[in-house]
Steps between C-alpha positions, in 0.01 A plus 500: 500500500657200673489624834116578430431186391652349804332688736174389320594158502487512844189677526581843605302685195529835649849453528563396141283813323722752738808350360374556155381831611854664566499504070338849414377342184326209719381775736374722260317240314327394825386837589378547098319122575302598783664329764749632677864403660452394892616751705621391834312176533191626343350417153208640305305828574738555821790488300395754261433721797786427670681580156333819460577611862881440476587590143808695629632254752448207240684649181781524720508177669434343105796753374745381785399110457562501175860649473754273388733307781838575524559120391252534204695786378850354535373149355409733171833647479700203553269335256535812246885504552532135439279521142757747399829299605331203310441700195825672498 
C-alpha cells in the first residue's frame, strides 16, 4: 500500500494500480468491477484482452512474483524463534 501510494503521489497512476494488482484479492476484485489490471502498459479494454490472451504466461509470472524472499522467510523465523526464547 505504501509503495502504491508513493508512486501515485508522484503521478504515475498506472504504476500504483499494478502494484496493488500483484494481490489476487485486489486483482480479482478488479476483474469482478469491470475494469481490469494493466497489462504491460495498457489499461482498460486492451488490458482485458491482453489478459485473456496470456492467461498461462501471467498466472505464472503472478505465482513466481509473489513467492516469499529468502530474507522474508528468514526475518519470520528469526522473529518466530525469538517469540519463543522470550516466552520461555
Amino acid at each position: 500500500m505504501k509503495k502504491a501510494k508513493k508512486l501515485y503521489d508522484m503521478g504515475m497512476e498506472v504504476a500504483a494500480v499494478s502494484v496493488m494488482c500483484q494481490d489476487k484479492k485486489v486483482f480479482d476484485a478488479m476483474n469482478h468491477a469491470g475494469t481490469p489490471c494493466p497489462y504491460m502498459g495498457q489499461i482498460g479494454e486492451a488490458a482485458r484482452l491482453g489478459w485473456e490472451t496470456h492467461v498461462e504466461q501471467t498466472r505464472i509470472e503472478y505465482e513466481e512474483s509473489n513467492k516469499p524472499t529468502v530474507e522474508e522467510v528468514t526475518t519470520f523465523g528469526l522473529g518466530g524463534l525469538a517469540a519463543f526464547l522470550l516466552i520461555f
